[in-house]
PyMOL Python script that loads the backbone (N, CA, C, O; Angstrom):
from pymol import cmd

cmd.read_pdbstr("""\
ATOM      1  N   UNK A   1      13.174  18.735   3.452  1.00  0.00           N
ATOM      2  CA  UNK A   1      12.984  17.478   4.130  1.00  0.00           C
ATOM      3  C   UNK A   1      12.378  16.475   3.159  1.00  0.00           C
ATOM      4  O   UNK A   1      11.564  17.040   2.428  1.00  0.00           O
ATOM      5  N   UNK A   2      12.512  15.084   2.890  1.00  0.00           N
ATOM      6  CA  UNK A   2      12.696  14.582   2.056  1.00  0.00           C
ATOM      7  C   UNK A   2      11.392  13.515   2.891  1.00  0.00           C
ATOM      8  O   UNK A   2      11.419  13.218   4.085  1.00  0.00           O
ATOM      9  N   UNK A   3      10.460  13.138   2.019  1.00  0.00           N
ATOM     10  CA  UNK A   3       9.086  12.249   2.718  1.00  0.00           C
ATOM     11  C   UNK A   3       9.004  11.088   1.453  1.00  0.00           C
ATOM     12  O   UNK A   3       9.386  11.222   0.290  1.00  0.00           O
ATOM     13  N   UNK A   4       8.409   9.985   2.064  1.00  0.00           N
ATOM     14  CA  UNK A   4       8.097   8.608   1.347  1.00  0.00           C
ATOM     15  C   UNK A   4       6.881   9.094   0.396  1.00  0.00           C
ATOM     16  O   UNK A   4       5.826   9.448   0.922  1.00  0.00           O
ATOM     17  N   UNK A   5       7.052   9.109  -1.117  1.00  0.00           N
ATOM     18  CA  UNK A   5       5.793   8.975  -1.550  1.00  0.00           C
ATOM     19  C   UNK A   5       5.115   7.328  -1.347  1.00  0.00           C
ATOM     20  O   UNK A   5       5.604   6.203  -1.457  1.00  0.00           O
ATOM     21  N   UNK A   6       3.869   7.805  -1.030  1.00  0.00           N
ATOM     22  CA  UNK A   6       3.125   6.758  -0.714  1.00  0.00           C
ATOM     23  C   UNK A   6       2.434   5.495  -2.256  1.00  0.00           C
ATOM     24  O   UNK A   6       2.072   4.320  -2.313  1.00  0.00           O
ATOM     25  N   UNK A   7       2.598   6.815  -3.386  1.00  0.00           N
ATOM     26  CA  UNK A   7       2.289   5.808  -4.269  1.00  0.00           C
ATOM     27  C   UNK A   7       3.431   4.869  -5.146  1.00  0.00           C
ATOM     28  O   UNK A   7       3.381   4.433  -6.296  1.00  0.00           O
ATOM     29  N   UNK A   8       4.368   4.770  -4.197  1.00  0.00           N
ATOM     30  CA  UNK A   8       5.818   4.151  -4.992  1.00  0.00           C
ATOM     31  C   UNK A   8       6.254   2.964  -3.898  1.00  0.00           C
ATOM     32  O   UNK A   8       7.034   2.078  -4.247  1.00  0.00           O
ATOM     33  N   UNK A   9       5.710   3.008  -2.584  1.00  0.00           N
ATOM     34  CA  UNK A   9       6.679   2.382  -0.886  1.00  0.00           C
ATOM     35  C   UNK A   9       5.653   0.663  -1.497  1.00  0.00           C
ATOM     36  O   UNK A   9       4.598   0.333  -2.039  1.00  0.00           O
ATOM     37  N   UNK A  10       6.425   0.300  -1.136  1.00  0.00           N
ATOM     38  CA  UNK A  10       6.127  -0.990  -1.711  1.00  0.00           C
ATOM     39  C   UNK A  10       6.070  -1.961  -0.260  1.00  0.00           C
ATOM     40  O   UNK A  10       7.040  -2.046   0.494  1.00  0.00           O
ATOM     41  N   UNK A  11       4.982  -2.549  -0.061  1.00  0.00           N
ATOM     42  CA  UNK A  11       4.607  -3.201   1.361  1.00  0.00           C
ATOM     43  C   UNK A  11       4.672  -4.759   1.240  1.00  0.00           C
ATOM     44  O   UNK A  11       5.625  -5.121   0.550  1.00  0.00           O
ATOM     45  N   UNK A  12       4.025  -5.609   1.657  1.00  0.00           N
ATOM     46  CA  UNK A  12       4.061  -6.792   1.456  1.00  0.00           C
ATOM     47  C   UNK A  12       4.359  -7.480   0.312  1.00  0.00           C
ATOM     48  O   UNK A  12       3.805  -6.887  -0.613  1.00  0.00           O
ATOM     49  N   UNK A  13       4.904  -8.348  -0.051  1.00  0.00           N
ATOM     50  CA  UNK A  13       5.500  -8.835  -1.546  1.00  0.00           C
ATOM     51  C   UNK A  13       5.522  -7.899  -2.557  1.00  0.00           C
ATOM     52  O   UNK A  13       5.313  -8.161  -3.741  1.00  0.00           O
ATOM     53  N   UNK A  14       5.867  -6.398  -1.936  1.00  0.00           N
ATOM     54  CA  UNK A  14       6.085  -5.343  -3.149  1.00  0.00           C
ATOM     55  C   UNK A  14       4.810  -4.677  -3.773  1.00  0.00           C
ATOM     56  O   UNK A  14       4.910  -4.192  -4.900  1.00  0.00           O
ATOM     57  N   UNK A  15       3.906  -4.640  -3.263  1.00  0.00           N
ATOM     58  CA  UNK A  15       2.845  -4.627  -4.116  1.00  0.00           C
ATOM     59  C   UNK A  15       2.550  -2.981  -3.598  1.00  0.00           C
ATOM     60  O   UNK A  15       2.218  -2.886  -2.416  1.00  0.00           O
ATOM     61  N   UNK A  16       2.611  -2.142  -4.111  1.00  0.00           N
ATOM     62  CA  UNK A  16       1.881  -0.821  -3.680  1.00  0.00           C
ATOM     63  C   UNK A  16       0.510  -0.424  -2.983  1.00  0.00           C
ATOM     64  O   UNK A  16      -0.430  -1.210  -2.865  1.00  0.00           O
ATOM     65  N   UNK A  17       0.507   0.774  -2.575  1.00  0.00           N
ATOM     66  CA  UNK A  17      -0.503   1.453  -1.659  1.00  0.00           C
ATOM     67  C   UNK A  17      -2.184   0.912  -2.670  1.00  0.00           C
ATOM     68  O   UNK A  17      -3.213   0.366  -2.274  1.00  0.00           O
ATOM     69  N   UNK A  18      -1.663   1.497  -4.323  1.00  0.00           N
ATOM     70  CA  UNK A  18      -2.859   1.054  -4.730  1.00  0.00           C
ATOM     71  C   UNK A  18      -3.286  -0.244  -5.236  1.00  0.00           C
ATOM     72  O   UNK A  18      -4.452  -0.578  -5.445  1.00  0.00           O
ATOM     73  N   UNK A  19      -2.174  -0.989  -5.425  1.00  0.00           N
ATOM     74  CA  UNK A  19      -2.692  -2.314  -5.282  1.00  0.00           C
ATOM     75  C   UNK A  19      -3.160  -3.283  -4.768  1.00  0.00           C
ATOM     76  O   UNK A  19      -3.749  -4.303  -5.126  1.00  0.00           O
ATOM     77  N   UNK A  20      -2.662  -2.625  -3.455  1.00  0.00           N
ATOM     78  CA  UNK A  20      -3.784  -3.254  -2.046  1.00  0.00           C
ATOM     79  C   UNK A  20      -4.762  -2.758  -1.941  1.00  0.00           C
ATOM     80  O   UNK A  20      -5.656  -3.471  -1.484  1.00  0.00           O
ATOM     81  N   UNK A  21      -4.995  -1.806  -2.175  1.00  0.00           N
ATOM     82  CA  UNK A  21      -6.173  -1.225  -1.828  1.00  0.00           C
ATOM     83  C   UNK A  21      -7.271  -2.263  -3.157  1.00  0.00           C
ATOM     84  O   UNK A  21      -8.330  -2.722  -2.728  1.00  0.00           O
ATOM     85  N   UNK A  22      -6.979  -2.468  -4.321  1.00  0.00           N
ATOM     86  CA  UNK A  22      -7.899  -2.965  -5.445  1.00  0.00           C
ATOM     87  C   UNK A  22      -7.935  -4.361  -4.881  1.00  0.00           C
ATOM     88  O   UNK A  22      -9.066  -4.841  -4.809  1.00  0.00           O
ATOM     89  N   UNK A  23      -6.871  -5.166  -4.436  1.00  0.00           N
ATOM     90  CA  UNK A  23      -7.236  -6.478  -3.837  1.00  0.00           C
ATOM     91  C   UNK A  23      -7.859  -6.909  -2.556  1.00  0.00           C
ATOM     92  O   UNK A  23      -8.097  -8.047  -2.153  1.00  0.00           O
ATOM     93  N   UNK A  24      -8.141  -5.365  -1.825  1.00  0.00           N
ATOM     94  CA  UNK A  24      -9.342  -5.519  -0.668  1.00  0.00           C
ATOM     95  C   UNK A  24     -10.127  -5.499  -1.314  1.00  0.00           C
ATOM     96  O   UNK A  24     -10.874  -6.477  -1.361  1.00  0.00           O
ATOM     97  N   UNK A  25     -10.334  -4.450  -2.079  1.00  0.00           N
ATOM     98  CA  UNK A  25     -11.759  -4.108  -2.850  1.00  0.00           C
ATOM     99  C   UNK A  25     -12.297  -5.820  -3.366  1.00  0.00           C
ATOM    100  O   UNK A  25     -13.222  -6.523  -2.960  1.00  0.00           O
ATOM    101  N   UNK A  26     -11.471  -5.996  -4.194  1.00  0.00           N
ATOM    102  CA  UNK A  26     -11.790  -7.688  -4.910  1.00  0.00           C
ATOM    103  C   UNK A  26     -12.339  -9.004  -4.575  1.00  0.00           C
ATOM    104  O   UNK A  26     -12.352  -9.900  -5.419  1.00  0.00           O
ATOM    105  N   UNK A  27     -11.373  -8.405  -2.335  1.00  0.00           N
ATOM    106  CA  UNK A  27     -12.007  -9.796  -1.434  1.00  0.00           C
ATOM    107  C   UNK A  27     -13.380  -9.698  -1.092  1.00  0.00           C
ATOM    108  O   UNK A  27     -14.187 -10.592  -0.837  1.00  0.00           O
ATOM    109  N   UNK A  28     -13.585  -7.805  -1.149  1.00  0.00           N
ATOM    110  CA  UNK A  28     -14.529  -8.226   0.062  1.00  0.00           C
ATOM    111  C   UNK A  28     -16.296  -8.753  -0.310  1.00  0.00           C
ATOM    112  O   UNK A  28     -17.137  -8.855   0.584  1.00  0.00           O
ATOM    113  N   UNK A  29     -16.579  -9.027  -1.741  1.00  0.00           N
ATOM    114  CA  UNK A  29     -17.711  -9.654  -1.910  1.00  0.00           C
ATOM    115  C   UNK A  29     -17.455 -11.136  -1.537  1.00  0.00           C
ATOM    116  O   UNK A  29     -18.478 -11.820  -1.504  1.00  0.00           O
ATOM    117  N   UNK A  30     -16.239 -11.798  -1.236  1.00  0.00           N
ATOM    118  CA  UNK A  30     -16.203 -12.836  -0.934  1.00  0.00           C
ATOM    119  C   UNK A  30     -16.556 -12.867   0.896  1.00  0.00           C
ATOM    120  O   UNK A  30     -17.292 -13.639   1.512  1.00  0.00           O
ATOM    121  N   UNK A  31     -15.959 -12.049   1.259  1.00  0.00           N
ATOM    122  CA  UNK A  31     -16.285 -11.810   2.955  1.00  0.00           C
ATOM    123  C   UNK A  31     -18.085 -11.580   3.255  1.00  0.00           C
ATOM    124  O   UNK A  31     -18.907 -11.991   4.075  1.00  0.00           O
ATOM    125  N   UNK A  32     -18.076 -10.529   1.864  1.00  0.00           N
ATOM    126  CA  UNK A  32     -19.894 -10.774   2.371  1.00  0.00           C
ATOM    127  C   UNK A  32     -20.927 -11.711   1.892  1.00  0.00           C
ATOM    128  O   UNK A  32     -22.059 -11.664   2.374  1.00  0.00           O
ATOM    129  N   UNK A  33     -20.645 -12.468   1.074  1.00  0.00           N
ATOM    130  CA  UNK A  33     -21.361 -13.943   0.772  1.00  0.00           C
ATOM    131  C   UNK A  33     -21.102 -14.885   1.933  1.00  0.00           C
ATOM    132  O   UNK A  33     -21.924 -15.761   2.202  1.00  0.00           O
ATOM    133  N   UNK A  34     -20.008 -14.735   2.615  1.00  0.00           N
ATOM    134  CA  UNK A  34     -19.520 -15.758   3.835  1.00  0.00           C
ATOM    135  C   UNK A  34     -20.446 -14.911   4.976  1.00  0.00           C
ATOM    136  O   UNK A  34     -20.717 -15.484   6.031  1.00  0.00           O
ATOM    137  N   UNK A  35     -20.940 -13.478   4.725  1.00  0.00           N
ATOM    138  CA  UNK A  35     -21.959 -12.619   6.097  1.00  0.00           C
ATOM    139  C   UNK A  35     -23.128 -13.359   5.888  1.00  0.00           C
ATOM    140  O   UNK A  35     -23.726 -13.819   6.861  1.00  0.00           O
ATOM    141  N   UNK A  36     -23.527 -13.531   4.766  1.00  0.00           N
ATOM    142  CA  UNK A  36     -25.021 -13.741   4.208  1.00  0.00           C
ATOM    143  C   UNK A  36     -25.029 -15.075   4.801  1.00  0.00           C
ATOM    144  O   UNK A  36     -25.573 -15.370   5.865  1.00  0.00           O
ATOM    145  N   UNK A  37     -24.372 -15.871   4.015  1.00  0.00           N
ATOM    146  CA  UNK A  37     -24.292 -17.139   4.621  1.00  0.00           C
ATOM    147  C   UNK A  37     -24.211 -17.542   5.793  1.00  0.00           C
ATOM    148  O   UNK A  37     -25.023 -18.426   6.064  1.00  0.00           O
ATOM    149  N   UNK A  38     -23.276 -17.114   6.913  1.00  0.00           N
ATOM    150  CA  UNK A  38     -23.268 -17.949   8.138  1.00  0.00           C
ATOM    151  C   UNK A  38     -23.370 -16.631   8.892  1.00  0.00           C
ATOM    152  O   UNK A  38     -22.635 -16.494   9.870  1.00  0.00           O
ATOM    153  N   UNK A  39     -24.159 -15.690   8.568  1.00  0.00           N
ATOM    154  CA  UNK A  39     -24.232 -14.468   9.133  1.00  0.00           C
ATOM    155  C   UNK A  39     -23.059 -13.429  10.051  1.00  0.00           C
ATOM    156  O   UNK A  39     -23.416 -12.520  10.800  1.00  0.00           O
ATOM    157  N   UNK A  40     -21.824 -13.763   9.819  1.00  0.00           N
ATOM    158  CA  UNK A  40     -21.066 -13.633  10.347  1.00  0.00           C
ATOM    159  C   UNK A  40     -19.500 -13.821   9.706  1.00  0.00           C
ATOM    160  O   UNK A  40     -19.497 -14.661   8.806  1.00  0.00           O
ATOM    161  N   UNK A  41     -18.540 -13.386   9.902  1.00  0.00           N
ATOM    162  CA  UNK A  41     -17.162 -13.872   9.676  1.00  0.00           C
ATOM    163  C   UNK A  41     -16.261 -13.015  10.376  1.00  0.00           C
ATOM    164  O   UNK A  41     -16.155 -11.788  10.368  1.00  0.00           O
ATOM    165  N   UNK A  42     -15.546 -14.031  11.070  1.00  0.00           N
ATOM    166  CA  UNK A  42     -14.156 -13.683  12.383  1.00  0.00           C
ATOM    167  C   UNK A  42     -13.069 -12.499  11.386  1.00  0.00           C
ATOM    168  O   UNK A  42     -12.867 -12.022  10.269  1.00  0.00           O
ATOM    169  N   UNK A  43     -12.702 -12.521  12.571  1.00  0.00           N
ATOM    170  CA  UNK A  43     -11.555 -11.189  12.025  1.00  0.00           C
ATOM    171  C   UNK A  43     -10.200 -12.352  11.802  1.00  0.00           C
ATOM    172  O   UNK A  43      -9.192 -12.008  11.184  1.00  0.00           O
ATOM    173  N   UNK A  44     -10.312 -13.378  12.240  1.00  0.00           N
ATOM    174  CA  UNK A  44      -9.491 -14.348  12.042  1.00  0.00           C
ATOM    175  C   UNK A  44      -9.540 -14.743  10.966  1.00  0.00           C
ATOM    176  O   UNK A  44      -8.450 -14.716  10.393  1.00  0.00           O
ATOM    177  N   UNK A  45     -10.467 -15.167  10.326  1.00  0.00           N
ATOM    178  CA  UNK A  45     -10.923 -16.003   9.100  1.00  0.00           C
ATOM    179  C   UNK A  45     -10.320 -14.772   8.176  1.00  0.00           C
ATOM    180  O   UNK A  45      -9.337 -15.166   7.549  1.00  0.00           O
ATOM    181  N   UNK A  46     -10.632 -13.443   7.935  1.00  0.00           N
ATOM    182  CA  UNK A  46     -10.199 -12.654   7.603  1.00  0.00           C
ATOM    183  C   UNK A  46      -8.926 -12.326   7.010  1.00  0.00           C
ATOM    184  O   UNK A  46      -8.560 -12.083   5.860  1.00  0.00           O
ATOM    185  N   UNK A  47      -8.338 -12.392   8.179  1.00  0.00           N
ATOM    186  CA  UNK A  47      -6.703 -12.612   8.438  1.00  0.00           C
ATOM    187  C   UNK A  47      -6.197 -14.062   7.476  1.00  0.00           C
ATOM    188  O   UNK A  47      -5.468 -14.096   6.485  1.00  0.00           O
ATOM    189  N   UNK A  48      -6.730 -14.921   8.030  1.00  0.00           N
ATOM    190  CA  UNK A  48      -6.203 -15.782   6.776  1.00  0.00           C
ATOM    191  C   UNK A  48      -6.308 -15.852   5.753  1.00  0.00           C
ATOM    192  O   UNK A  48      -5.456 -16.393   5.047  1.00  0.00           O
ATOM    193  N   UNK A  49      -7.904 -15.083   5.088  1.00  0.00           N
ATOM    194  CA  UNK A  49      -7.722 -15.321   3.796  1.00  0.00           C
ATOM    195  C   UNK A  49      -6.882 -14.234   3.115  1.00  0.00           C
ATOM    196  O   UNK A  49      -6.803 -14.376   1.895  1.00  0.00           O
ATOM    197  N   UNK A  50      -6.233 -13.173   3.638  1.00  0.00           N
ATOM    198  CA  UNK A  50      -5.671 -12.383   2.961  1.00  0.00           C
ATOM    199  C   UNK A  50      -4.224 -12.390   3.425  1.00  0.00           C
ATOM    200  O   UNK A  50      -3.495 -11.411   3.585  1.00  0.00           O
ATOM    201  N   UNK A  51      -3.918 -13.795   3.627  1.00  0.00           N
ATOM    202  CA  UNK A  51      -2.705 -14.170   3.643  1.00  0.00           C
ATOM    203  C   UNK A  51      -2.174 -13.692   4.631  1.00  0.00           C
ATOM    204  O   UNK A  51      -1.042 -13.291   4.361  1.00  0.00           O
ATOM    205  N   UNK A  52      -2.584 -13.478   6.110  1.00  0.00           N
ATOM    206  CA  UNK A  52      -1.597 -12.689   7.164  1.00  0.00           C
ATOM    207  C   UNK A  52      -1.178 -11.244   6.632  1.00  0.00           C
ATOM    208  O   UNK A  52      -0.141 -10.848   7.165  1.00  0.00           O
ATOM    209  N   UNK A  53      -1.709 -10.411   5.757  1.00  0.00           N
ATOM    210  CA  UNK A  53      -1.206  -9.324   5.165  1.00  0.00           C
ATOM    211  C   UNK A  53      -1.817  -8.228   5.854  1.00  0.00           C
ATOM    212  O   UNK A  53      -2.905  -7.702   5.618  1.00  0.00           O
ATOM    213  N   UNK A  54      -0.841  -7.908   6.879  1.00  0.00           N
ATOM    214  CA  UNK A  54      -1.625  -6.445   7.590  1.00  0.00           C
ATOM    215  C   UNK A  54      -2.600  -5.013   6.735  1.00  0.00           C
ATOM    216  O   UNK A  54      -3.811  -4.788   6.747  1.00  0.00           O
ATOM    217  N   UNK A  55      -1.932  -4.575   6.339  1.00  0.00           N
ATOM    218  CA  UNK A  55      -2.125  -3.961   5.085  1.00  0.00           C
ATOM    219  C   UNK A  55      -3.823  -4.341   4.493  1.00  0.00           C
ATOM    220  O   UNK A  55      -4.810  -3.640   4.716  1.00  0.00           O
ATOM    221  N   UNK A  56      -3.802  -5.372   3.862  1.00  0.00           N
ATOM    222  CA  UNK A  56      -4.981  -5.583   3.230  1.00  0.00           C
ATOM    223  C   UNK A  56      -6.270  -6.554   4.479  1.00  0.00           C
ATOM    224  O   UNK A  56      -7.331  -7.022   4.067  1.00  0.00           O
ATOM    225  N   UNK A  57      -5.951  -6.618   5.498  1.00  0.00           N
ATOM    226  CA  UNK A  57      -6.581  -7.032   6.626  1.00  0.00           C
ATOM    227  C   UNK A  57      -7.189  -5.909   7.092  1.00  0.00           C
ATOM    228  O   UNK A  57      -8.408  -5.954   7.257  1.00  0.00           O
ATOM    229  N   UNK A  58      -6.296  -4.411   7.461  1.00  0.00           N
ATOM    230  CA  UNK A  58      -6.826  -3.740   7.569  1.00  0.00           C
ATOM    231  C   UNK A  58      -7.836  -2.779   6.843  1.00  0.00           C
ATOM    232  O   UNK A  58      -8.645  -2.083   7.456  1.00  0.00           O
ATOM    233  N   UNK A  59      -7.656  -2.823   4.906  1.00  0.00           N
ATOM    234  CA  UNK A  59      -8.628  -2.668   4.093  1.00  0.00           C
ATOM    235  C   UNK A  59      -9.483  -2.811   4.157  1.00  0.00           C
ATOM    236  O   UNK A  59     -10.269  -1.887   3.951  1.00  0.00           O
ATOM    237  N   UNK A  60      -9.955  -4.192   4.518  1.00  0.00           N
ATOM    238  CA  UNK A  60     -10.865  -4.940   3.921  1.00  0.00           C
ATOM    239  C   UNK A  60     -11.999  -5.172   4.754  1.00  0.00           C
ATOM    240  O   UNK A  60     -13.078  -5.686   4.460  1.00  0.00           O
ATOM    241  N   UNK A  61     -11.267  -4.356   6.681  1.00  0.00           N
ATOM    242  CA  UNK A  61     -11.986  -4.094   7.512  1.00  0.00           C
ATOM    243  C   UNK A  61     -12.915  -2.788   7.144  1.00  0.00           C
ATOM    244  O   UNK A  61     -14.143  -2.728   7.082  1.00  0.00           O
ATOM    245  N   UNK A  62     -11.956  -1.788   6.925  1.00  0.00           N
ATOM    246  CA  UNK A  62     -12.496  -0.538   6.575  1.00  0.00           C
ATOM    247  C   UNK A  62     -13.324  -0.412   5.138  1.00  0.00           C
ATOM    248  O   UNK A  62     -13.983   0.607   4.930  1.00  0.00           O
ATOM    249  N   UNK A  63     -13.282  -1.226   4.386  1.00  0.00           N
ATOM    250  CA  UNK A  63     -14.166  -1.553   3.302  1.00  0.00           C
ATOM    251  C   UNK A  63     -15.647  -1.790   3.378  1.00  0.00           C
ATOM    252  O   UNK A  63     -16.544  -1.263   2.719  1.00  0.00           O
ATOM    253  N   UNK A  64     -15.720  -2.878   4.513  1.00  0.00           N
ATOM    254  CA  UNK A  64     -16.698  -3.451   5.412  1.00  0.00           C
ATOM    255  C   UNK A  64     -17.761  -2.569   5.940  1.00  0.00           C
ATOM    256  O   UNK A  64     -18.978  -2.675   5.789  1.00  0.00           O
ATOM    257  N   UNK A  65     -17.060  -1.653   6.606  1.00  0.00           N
ATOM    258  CA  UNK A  65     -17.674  -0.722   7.393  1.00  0.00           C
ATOM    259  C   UNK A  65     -18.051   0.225   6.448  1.00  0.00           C
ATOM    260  O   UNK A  65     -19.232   0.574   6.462  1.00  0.00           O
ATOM    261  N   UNK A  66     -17.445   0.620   5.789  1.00  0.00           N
ATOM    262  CA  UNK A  66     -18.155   1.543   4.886  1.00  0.00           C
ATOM    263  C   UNK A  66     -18.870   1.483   3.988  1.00  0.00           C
ATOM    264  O   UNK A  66     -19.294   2.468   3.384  1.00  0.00           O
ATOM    265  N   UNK A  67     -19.212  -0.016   3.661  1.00  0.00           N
ATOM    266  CA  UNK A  67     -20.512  -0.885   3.072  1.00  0.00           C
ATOM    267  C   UNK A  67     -21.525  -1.253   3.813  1.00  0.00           C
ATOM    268  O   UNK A  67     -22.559  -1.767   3.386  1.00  0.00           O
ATOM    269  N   UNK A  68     -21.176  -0.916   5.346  1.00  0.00           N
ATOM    270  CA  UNK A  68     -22.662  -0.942   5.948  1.00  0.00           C
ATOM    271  C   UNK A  68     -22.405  -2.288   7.309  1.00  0.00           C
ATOM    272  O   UNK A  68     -23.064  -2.343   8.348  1.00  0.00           O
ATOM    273  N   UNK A  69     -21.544  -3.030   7.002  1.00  0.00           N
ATOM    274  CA  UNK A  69     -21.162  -4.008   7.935  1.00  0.00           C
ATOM    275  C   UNK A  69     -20.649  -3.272   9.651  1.00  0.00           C
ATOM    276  O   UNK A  69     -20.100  -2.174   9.738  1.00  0.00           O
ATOM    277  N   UNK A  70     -20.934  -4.033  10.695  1.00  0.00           N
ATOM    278  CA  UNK A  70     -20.071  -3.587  11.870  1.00  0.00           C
ATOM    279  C   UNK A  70     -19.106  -5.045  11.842  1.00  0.00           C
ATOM    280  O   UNK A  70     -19.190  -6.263  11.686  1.00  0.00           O
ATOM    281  N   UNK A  71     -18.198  -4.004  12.099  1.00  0.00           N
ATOM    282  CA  UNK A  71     -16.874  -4.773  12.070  1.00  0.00           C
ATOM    283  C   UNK A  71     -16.312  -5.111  13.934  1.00  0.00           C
ATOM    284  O   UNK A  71     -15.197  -5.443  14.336  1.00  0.00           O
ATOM    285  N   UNK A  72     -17.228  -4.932  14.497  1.00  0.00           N
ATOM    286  CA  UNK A  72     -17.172  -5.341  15.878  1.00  0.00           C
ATOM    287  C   UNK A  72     -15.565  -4.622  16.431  1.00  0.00           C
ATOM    288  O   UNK A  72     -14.763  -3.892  15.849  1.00  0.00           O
ATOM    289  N   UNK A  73     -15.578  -5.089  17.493  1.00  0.00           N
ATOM    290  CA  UNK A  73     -14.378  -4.655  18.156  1.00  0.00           C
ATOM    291  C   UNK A  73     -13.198  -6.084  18.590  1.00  0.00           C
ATOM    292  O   UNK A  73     -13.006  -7.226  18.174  1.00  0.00           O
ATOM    293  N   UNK A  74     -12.518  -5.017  19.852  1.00  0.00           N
ATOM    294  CA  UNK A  74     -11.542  -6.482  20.095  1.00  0.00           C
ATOM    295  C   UNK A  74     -12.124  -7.464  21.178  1.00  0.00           C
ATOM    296  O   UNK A  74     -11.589  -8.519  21.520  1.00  0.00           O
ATOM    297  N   UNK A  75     -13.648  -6.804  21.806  1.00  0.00           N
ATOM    298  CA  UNK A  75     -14.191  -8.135  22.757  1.00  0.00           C
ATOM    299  C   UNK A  75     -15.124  -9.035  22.193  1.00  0.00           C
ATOM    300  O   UNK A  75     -15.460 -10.037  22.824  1.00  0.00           O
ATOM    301  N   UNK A  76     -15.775  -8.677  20.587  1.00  0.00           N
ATOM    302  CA  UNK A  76     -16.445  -8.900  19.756  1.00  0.00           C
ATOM    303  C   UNK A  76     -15.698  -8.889  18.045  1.00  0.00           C
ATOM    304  O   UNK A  76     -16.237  -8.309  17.102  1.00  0.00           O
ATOM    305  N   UNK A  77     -14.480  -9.598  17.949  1.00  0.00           N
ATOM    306  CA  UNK A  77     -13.553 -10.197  16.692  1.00  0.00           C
ATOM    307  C   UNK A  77     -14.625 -10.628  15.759  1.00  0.00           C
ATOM    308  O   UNK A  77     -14.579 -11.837  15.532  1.00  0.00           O
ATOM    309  N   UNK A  78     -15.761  -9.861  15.037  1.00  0.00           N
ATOM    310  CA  UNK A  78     -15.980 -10.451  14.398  1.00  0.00           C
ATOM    311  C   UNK A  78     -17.041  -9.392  13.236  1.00  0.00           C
ATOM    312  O   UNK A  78     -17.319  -8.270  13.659  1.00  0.00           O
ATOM    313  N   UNK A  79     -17.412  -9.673  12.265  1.00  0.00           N
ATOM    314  CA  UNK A  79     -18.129  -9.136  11.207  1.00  0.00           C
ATOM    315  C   UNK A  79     -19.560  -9.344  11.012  1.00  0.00           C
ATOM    316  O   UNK A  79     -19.900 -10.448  10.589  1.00  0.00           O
ATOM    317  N   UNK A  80     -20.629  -8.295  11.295  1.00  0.00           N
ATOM    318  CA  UNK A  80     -21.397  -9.207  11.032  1.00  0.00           C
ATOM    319  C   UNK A  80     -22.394  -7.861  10.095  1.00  0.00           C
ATOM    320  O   UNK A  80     -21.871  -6.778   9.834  1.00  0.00           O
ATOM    321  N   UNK A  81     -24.007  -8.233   9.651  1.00  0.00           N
ATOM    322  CA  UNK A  81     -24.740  -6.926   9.010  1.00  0.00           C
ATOM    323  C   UNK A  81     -24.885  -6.145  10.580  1.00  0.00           C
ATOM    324  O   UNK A  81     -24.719  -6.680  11.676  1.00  0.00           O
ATOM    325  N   UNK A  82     -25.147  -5.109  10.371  1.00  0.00           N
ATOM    326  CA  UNK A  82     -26.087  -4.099  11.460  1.00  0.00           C
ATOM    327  C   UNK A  82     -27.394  -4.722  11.670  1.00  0.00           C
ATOM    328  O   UNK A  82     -27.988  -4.879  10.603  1.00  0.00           O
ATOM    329  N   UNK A  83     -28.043  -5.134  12.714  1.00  0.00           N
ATOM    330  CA  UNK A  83     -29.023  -5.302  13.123  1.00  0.00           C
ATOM    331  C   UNK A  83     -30.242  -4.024  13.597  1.00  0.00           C
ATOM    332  O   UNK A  83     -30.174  -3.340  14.618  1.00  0.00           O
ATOM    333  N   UNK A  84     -30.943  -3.981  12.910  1.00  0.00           N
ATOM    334  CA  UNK A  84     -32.150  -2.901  13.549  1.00  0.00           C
ATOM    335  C   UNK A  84     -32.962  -2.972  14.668  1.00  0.00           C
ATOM    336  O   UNK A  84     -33.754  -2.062  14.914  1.00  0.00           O
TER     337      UNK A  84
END
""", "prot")
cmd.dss("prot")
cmd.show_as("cartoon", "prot")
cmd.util.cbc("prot")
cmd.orient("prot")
């Protein structure tokens, strides 16, 4: 049975599994200077800056979170630090 390697499938303007993954990595100190700053940033704002690109929208969520951010849900669209 014959399967997609994942490091060759080419997604949005061609760009591979690991090249999205390095251009979430790249955004997301820009997403958290925009936390620091207005304590917060939409999942919208998000979405636009990474060009409508599912793919790296969804990175850059999971990037987030695993730097310590809550990435809220869908009744709460938005990013913000963890509060204690």
């Amino acid at each position: 049975m014959d399967s997609c390697d994942r490091r060759v499938r080419a997604y949005k303007n061609g760009k591979t599994m690991e090249e999205c993954k390095e251009i979430a990595e790249s955004m997301n100190p820009d997403f958290k200077s925009q936390i620091d700053k207005n304590g917060k940033v939409l999942w919208t704002e998000i979405l636009e800056q990474v060009d409508h690109d599912e793919l790296l929208y969804k990175l850059s969520l999971k990037y987030l979170r695993r730097d310590g951010y809550d990435i809220g849900n869908y009744k709460i669209p938005e990013v913000k630090k963890f509060t204690s």
